[in-house]
DRENLO-433035 format. One record per residue: residue in one letter; x, y, z of N, C-alpha, C in turn. Coordinates in steps of 0.05 Angstrom, whole numbers, padded with zeros to 5 digits. Example, Ala and Ser with C-alpha at 12.3 -4.5 7.8 and 13.67 -1.06 7.14 Angstrom:
DRENLO-433035
+---+--------+--------+--------+--------+--------+--------+--------+--------+--------+
| r |   n.c1 |   n.c2 |   n.c3 |  ca.c1 |  ca.c2 |  ca.c3 |   c.c1 |   c.c2 |   c.c3 |
+---+--------+--------+--------+--------+--------+--------+--------+--------+--------+
| a |  00264 | -00114 |  00156 |  00246 | -00090 |  00156 |  00264 | -00066 |  00156 |
| s |  00257 | -00045 |  00142 |  00273 | -00021 |  00143 |  00258 |  00001 |  00157 |
+---+--------+--------+--------+--------+--------+--------+--------+--------+--------+
//
This chain:
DRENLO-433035
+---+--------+--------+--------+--------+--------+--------+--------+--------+--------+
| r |   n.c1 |   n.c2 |   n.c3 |  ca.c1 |  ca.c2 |  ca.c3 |   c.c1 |   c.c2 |   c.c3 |
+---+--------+--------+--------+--------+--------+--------+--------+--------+--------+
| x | -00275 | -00409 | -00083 | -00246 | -00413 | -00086 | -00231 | -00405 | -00060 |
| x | -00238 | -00375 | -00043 | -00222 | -00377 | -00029 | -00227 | -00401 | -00009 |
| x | -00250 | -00401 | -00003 | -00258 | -00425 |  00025 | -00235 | -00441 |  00016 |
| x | -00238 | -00460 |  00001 | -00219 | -00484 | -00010 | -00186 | -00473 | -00004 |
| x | -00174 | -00451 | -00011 | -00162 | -00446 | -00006 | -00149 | -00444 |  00025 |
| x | -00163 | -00431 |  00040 | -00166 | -00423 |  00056 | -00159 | -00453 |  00078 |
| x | -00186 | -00469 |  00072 | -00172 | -00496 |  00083 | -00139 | -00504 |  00081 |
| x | -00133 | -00504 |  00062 | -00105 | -00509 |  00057 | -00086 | -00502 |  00070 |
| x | -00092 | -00477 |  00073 | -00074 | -00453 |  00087 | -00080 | -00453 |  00121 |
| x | -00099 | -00466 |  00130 | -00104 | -00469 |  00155 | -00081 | -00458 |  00181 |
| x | -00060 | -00469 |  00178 | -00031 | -00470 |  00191 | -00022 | -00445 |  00187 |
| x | -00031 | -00432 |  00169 | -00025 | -00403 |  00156 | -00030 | -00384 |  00173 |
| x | -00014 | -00359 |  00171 | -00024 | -00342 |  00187 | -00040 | -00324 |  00169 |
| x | -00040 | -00323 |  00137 | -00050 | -00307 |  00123 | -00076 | -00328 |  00100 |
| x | -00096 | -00309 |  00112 | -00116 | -00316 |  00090 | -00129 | -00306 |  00059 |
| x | -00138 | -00323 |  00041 | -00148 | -00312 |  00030 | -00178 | -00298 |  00024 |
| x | -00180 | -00277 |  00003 | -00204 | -00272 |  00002 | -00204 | -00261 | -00028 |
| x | -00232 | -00263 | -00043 | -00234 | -00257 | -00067 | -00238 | -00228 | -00068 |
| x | -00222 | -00216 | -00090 | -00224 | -00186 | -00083 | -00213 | -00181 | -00112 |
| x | -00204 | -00151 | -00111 | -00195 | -00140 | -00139 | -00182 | -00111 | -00136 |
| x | -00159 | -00110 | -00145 | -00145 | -00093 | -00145 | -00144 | -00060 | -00162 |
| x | -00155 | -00043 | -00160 | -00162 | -00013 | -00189 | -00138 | -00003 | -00189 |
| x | -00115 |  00003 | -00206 | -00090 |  00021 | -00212 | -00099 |  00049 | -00211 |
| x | -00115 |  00053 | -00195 | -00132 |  00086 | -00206 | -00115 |  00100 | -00232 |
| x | -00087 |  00109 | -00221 | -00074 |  00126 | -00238 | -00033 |  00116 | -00234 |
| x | -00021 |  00123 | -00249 |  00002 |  00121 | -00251 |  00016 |  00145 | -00262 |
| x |  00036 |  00157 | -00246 |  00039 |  00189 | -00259 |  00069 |  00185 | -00251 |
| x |  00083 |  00206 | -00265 |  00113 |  00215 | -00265 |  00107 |  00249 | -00259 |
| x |  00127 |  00249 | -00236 |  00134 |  00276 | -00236 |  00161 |  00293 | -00227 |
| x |  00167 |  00313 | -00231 |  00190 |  00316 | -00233 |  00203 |  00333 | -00210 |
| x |  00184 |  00345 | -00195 |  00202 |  00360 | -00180 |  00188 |  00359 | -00147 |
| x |  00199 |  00363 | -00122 |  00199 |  00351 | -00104 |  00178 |  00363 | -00080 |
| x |  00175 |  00385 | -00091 |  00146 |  00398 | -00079 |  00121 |  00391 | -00092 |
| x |  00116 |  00383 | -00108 |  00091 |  00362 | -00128 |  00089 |  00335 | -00109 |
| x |  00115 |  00327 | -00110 |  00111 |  00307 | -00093 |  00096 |  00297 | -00069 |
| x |  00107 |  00319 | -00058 |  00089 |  00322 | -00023 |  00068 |  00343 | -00025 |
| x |  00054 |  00352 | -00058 |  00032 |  00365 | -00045 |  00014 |  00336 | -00058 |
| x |  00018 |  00318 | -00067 |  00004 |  00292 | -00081 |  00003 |  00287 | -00051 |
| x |  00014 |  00284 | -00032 |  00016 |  00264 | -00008 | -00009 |  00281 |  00016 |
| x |  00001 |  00307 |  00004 | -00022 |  00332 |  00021 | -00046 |  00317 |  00009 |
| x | -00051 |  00325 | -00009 | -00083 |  00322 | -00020 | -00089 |  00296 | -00028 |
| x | -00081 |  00268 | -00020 | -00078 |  00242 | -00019 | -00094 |  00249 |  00004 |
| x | -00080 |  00257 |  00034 | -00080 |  00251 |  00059 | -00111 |  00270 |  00063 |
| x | -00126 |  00291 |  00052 | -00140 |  00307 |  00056 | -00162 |  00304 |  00056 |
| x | -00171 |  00277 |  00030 | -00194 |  00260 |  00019 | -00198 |  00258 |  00047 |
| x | -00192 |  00242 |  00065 | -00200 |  00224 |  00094 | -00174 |  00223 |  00122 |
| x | -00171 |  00254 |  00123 | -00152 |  00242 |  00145 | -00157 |  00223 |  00164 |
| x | -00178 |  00228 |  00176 | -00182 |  00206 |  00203 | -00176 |  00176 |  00198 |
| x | -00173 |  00171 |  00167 | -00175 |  00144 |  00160 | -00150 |  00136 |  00152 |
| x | -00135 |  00155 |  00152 | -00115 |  00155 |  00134 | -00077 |  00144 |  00154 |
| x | -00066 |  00134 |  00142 | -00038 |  00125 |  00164 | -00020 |  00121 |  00142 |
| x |  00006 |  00120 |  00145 |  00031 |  00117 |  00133 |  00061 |  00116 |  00144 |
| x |  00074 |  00123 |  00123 |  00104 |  00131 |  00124 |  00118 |  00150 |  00101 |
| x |  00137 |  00161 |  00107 |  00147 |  00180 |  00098 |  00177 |  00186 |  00089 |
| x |  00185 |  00172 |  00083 |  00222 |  00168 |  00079 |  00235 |  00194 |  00063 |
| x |  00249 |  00210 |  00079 |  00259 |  00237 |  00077 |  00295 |  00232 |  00071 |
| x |  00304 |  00248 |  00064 |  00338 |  00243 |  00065 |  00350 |  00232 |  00097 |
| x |  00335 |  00246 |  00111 |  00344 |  00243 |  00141 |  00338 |  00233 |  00153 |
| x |  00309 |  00218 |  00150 |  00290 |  00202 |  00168 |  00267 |  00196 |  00156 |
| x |  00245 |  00176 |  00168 |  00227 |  00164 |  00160 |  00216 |  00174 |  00183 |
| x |  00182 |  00178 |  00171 |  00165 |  00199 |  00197 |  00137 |  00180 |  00194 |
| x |  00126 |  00175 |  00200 |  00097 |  00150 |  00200 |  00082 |  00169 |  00220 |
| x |  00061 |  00160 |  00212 |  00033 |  00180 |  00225 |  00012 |  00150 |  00230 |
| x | -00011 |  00169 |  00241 | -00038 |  00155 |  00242 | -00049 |  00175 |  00241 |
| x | -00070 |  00174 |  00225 | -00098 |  00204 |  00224 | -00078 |  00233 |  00219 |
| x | -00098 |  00245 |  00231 | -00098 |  00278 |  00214 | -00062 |  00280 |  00213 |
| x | -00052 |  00291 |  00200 | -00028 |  00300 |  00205 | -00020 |  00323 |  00182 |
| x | -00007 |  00342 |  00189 |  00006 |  00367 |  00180 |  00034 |  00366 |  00169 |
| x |  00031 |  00363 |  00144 |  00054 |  00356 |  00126 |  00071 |  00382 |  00122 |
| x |  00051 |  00414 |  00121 |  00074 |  00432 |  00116 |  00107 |  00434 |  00135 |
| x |  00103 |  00419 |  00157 |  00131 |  00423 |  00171 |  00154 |  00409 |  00141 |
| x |  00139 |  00396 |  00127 |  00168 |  00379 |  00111 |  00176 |  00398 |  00083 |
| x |  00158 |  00421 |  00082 |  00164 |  00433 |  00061 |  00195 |  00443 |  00064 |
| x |  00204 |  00441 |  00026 |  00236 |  00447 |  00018 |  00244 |  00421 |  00034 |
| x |  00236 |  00399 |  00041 |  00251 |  00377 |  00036 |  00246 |  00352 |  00011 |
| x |  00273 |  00338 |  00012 |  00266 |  00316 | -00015 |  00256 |  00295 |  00001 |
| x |  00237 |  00279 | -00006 |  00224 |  00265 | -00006 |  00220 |  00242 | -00020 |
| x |  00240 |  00216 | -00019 |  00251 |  00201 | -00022 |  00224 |  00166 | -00038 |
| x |  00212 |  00158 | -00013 |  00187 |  00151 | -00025 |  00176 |  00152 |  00005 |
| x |  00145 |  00137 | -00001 |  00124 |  00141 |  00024 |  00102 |  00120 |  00014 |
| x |  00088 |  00101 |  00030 |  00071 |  00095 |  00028 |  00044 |  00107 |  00040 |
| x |  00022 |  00112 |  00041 | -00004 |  00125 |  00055 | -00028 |  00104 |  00046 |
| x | -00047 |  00099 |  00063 | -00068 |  00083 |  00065 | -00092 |  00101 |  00077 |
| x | -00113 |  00100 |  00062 | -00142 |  00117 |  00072 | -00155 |  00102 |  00064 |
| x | -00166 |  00076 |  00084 | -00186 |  00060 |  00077 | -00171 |  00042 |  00060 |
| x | -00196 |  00031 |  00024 | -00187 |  00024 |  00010 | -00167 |  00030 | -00011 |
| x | -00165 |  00058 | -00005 | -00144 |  00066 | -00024 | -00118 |  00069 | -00019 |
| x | -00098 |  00073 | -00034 | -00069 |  00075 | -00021 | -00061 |  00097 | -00052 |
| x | -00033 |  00107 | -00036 | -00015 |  00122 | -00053 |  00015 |  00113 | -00053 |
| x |  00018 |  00105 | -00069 |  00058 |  00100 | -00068 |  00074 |  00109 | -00088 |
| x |  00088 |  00121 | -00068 |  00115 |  00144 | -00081 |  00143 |  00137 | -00072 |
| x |  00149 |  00131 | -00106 |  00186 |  00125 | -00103 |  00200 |  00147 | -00122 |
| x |  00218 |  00155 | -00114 |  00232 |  00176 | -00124 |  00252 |  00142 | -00144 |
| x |  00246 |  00161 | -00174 |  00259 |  00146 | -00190 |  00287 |  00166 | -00207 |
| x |  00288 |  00151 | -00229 |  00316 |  00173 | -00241 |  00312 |  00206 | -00248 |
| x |  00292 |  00206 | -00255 |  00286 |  00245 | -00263 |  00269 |  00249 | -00250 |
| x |  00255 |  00239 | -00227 |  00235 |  00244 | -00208 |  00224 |  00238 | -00191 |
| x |  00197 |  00234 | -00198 |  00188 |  00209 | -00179 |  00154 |  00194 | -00191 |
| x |  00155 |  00166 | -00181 |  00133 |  00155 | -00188 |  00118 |  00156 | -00168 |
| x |  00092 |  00158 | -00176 |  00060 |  00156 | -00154 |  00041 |  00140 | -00169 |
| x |  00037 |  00121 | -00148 |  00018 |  00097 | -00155 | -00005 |  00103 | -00138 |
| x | -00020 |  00103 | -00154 | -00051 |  00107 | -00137 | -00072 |  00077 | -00142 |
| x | -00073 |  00064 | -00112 | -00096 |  00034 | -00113 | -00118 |  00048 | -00106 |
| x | -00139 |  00026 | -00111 | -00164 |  00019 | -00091 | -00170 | -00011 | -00086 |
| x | -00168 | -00023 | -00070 | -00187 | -00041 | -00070 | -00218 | -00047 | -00080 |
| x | -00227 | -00063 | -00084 | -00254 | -00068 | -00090 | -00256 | -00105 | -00075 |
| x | -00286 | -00100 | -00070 | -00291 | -00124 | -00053 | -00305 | -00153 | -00085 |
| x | -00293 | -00168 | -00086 | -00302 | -00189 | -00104 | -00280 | -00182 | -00121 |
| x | -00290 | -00194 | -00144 | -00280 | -00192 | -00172 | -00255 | -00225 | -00162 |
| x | -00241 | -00218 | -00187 | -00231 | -00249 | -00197 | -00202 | -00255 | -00182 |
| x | -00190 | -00235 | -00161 | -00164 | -00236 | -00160 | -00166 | -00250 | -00134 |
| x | -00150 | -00263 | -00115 | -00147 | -00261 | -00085 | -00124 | -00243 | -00083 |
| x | -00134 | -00246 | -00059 | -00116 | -00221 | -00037 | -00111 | -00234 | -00013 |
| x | -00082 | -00230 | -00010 | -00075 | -00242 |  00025 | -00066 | -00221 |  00041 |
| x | -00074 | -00220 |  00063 | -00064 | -00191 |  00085 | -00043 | -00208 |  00094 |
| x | -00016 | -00183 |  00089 |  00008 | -00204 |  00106 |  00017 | -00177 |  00127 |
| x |  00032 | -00176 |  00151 |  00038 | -00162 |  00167 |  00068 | -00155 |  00175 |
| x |  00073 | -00141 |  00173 |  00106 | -00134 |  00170 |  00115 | -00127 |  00199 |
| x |  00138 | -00128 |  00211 |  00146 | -00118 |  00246 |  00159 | -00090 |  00232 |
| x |  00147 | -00071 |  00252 |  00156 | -00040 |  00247 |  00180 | -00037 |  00255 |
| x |  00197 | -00019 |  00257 |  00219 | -00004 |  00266 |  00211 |  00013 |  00297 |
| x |  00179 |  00020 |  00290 |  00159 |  00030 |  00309 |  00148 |  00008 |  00323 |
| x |  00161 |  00003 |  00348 |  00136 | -00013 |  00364 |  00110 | -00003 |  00370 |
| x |  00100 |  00016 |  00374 |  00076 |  00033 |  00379 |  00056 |  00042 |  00355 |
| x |  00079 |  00037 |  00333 |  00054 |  00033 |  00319 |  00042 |  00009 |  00301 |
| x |  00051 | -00014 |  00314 |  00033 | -00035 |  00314 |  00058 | -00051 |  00280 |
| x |  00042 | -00063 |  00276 |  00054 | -00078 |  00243 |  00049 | -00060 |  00222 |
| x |  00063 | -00058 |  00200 |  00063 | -00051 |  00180 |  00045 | -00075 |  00160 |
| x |  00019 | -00065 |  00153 |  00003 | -00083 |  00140 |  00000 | -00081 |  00101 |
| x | -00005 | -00109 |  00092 |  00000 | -00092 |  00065 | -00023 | -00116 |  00054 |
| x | -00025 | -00115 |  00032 | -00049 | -00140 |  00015 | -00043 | -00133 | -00013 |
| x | -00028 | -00174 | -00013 | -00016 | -00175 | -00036 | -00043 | -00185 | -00062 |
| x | -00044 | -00176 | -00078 | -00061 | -00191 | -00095 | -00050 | -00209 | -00122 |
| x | -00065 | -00230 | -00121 | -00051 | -00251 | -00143 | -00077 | -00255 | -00163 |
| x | -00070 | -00252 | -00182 | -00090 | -00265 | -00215 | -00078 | -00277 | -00233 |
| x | -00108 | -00285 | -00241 | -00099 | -00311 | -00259 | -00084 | -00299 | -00288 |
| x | -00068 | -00308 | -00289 | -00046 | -00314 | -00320 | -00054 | -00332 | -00327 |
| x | -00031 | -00334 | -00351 | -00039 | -00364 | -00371 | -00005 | -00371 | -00365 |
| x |  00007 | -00401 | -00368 |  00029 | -00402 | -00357 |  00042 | -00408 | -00388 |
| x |  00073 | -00425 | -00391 |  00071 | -00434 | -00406 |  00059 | -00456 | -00433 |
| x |  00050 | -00470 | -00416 |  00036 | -00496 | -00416 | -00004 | -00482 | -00423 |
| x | -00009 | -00449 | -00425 | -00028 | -00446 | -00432 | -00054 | -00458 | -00407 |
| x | -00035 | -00454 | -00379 | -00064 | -00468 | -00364 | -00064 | -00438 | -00347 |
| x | -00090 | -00434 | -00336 | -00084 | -00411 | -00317 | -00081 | -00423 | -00288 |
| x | -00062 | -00401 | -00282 | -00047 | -00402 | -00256 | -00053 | -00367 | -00239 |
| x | -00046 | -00375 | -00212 | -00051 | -00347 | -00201 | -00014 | -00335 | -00200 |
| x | -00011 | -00323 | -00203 |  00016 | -00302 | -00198 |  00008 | -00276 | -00179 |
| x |  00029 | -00278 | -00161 |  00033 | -00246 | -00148 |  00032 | -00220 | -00171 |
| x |  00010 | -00200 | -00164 |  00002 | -00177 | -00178 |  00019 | -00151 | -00175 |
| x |  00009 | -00141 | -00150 |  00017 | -00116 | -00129 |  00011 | -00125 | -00104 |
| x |  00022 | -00110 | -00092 |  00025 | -00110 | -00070 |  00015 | -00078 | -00058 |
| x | -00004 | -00079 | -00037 | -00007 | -00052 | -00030 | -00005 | -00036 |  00000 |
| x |  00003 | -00017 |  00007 | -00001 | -00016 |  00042 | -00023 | -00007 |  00047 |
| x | -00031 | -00026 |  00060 | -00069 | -00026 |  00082 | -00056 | -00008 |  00105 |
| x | -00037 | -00001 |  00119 | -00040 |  00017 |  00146 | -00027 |  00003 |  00164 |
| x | -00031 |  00014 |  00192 | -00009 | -00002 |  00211 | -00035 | -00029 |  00230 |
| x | -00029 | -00044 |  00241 | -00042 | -00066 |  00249 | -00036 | -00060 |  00277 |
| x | -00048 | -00053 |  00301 | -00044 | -00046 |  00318 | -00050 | -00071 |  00334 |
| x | -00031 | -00073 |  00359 | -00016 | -00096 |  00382 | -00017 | -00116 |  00369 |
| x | -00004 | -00140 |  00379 |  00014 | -00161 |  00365 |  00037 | -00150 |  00375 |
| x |  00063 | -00174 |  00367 |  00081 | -00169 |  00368 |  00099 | -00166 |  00345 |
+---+--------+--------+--------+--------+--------+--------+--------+--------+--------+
//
């Protein structure tokens, strides 16, 4: 499927590939130091592997590899994306707290996935990369169709413009 696809898309700058998306976990929490110790021990599994962003009341802070989160302690922490490998964490501060979405990728299974690349705010640190995944539904008409799933951040894409 993707090959076929793939032809299509030729002109494209984004390809597909058959893959599959895991929700590991989905959690609510409420108060703002939980927050950023989920982002500590997210980042701890694999620093060297690991890259993101960090959106604070005051600023947005993006890393690559190891990095030392206690400087942000006693601040609110707004949301953040983080990428280690196949896995990712995403945190949005919602109405009584905040949500954390925990992915993995997995290679096969029934879904595609397209890597699309975003222009940073950071020139240095390359694109903002993410991989959207689409599965099959049933539409009205009862035929299956693919639809956009999630969307996840893969890490920064280094040179390009």
């Amino acid at each position: 499927m993707p090959d076929k696809l793939n032809s299509l898309l030729a002109d494209c700058s984004s390809k597909a590939s058959q893959s599959s998306l895991n929700v590991i976990s989905l959690e609510k929490i409420s108060s703002p130091e939980e927050a950023l110790q989920n982002v500590t021990s997210f980042h701890a599994e694999n620093p060297a592997d690991c890259s993101g962003w960090l959106c604070f009341t005051g600023e947005v802070e993006e890393f690559i590899g190891a990095y030392d989160f206690l400087k942000f302690a006693g601040r609110i922490l707004l949301s953040g994306e983080l990428a280690c490998g196949a896995k990712s964490l995403h945190l949005r501060q919602s109405e009584n707290g905040w949500n954390i979405f925990r992915f993995e990728r997995v290679e096969g299974g029934d879904m595609l996935m397209f890597e699309e690349s975003y222009v940073s705010i950071r020139k240095e640190l390359g694109k903002l990369r993410y991989e959207t995944f689409w599965r099959k539904e049933k539409n009205n008409e009862e035929l299956e169709v693919f639809r956009p799933y999630v969307s996840r951040f893969a890490g920064f894409a280094q040179g390009g413009n």
